[in-house]
Structure formats: C-alpha cells, structure tokens
C-alpha positions as CSV (number, residue, x, y, z in Angstrom):
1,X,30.8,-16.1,39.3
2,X,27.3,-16.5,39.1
3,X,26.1,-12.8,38.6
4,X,28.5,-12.8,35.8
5,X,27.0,-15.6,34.3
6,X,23.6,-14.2,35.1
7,X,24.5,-11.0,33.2
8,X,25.9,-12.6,30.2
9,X,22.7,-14.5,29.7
10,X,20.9,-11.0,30.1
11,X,23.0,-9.7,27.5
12,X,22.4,-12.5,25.0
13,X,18.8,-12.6,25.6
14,X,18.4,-8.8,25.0
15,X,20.5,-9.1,21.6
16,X,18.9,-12.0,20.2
17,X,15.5,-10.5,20.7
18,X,16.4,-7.1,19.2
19,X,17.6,-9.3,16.4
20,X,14.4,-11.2,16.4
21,X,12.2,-8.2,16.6
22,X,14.2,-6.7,13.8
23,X,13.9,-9.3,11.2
24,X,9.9,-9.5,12.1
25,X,10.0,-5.3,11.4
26,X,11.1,-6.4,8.0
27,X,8.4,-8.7,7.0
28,X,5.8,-6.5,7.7
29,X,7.6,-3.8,5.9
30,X,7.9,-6.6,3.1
31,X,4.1,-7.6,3.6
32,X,3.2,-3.7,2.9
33,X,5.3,-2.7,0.5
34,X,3.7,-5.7,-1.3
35,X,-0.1,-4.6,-0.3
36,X,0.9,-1.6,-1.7
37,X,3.0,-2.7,-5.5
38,X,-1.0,-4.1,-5.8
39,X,-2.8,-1.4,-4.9
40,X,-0.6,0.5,-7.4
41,X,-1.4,-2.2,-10.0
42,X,-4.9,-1.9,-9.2
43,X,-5.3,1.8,-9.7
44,X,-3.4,1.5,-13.1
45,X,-6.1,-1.0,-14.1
46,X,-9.3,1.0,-13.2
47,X,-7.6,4.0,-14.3
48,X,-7.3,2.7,-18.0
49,X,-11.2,1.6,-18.0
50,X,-9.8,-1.9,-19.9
51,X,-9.8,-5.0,-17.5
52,X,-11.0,-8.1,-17.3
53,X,-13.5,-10.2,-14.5
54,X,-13.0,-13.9,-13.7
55,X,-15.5,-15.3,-11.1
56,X,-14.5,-17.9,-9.0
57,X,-17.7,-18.4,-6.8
58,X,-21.4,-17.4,-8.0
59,X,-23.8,-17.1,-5.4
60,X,-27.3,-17.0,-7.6
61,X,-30.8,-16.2,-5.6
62,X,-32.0,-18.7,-3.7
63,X,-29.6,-21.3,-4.3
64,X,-26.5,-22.5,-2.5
65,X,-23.0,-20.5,-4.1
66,X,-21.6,-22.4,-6.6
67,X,-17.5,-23.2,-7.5
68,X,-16.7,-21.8,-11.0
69,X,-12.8,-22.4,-10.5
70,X,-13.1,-25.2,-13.4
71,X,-15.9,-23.4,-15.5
72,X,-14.6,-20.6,-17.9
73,X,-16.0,-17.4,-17.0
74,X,-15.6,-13.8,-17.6
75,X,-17.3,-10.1,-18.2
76,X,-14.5,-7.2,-20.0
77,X,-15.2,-4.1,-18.9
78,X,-13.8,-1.0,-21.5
79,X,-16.3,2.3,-21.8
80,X,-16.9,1.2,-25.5
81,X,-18.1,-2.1,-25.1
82,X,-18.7,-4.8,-22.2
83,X,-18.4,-8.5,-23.2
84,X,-20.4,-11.1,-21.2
85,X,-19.2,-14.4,-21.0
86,X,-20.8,-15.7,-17.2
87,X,-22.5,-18.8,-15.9
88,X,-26.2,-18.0,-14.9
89,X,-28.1,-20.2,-12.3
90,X,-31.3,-19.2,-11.4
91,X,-34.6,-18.3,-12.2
92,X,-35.4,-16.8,-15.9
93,X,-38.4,-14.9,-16.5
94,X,-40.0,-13.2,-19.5
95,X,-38.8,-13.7,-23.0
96,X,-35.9,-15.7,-22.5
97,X,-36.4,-19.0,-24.3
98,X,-37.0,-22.5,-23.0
99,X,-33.6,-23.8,-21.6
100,X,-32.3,-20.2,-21.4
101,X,-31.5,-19.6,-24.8
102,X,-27.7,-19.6,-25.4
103,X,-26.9,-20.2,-22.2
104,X,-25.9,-18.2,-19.1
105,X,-25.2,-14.6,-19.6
106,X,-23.9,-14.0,-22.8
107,X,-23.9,-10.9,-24.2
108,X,-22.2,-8.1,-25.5
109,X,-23.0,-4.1,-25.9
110,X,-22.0,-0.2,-25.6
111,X,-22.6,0.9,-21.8
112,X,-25.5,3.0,-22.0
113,X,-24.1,4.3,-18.7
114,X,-20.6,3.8,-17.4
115,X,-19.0,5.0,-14.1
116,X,-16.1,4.3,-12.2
117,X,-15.8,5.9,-8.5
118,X,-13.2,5.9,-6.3
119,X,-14.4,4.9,-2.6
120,X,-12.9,4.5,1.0
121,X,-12.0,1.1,0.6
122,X,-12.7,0.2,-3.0
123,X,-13.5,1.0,-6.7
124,X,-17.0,0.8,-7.8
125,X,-18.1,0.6,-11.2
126,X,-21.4,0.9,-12.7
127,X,-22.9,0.2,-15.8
128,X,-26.3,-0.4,-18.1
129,X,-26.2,-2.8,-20.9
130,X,-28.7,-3.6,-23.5
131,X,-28.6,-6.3,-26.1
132,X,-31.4,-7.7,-28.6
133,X,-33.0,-9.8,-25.7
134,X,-32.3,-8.2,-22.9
135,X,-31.3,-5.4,-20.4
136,X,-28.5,-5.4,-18.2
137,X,-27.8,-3.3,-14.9
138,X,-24.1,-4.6,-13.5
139,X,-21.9,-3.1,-10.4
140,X,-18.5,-4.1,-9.6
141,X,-17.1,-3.5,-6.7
142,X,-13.3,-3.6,-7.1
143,X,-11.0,-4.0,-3.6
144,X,-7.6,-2.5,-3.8
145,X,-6.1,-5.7,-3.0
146,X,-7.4,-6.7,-6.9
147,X,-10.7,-9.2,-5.6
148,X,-13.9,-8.2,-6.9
149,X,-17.5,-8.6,-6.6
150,X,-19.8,-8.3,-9.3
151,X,-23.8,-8.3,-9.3
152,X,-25.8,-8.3,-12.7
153,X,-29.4,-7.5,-12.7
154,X,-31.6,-8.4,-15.8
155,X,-35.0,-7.6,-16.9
156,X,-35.6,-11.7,-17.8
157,X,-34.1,-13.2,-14.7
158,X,-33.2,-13.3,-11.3
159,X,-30.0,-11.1,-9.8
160,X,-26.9,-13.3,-9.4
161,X,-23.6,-12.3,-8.0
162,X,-20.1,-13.3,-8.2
163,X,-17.1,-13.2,-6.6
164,X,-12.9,-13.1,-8.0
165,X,-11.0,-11.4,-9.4
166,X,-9.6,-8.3,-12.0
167,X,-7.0,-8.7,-14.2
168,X,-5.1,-7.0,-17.2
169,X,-7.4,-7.4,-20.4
170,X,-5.7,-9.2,-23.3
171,X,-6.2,-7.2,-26.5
C-alpha cells in the first residue's frame, strides 16, 4: 500500500512539473517574441530616417546627471533638417551670450553630414549641424530595444549627453 502511494506521488510530481516547466517555456517565448515586435519597430524607425529623441536623464560635464522626466525635451532627426529642442547644463564658452542666449540647445539646420550605421548591438547615427551661432557635432546611439543615448558637441560649450528614448516623429 505504501509503494503505491509512493508511486502516485511520483506520478503527480513529474506531471505537475512538466506542466510548470511548460507554462514558464511560454513566457519566455512571450518575453522574446516581444523583444523581437520592438526590434522590428525599431528597424522601421531608423530605416525611414524620421524619428524623434526624448531625454530622460542628462549627464552634462562635470556635474552630477540630472532628471529631465518633468522638463520637455527633444532633438528630430530626418536627413533634411534636425530640430533642437534640449536642456544644456554646463559650461558655455565663446560667443554664446551672457545667460546662454535662448537657452539650452536650441537650434535647428540641414545636416551637413548625416549617417546611420547598423552595428552589432545598436544603430549609430551621426551628424554635423550648423546654425547662425554655432556648430553642432551629435551621435546617437540607438539600442534595438528602442533606448538611446545621445552626445552633442559644440564649438561654444561643453559636451553633454543624454539618455531615453526614440519614438515615431509626429508630422
């Protein structure tokens, strides 16, 4: 009577972990099917050349990084024009006025240069920027998960970086 019962237990423990084991084979199928849809929705981004950067953490030179989650930010990236619209904290240099003129890093311009590359692990795009006050060298480095990082050089001031995201740019 007792091997029987032994057995039976045996049986039910080796069908409830099979079940168990199955269902987590599912969510990680689940989990990389969905890694995958963004990859794909990355790709279509970068691939049109029109998206949009939101920075949700700057990390200027020499200072501590900084929260931008409740400050409107943003930098549009087509190969016709690149729109500047970011928070700069940092040192400014040369010709930029007292107080930093209008601001952060506004500005807006035809790419002199602009590249897109496809890497092992990322996107990288590359650009030069000139408006009436200043010169701009920018990189983006685009994951395939859809975060970014984004460095801008200028002539005036000191490199700052950012960190968030790409998304769909609104026409």
């Amino acid at each position: 009577m007792n091997k029987v019962f032994n057995v039976l237990i045996l049986i039910a423990l080796l069908v409830f972990s099979n079940a168990s084991f199955a269902q987590q084979k599912t969510k990680k199928e689940l989990k990389e099917a969905k890694k995958i849809e963004q990859q794909k929705k990355v790709e279509t981004l970068v691939a049109g050349e029109k998206f949009i950067f939101e920075a949700n953490r700057a990390f200027p030179m020499g200072y501590r990084s900084i929260d931008l989650t409740t400050n409107p930010n943003s930098i549009s990236f087509t190969p016709d024009l690149i729109k500047s619209d970011m928070p700069f904290i940092g040192r400014a240099t040369g010709s930029i006025p007292y107080g930093g003129g209008e601001g952060g890093l506004k500005f807006e311009g035809t790419p002199e240069e602009f590249s897109i590359t496809k890497e092992k692990k990322n996107y990288l795009l590359k650009a030069k920027v000139k408006d009436k006050n200043d010169s701009y060298t920018i990189q983006l480095t685009i994951f395939f998960d859809g975060g970014a990082s984004l460095v801008i050089n200028s002539n005036n001031r000191a490199s700052i970086s950012y960190n968030g995201s790409i998304s769909k740019l609104k026409e």
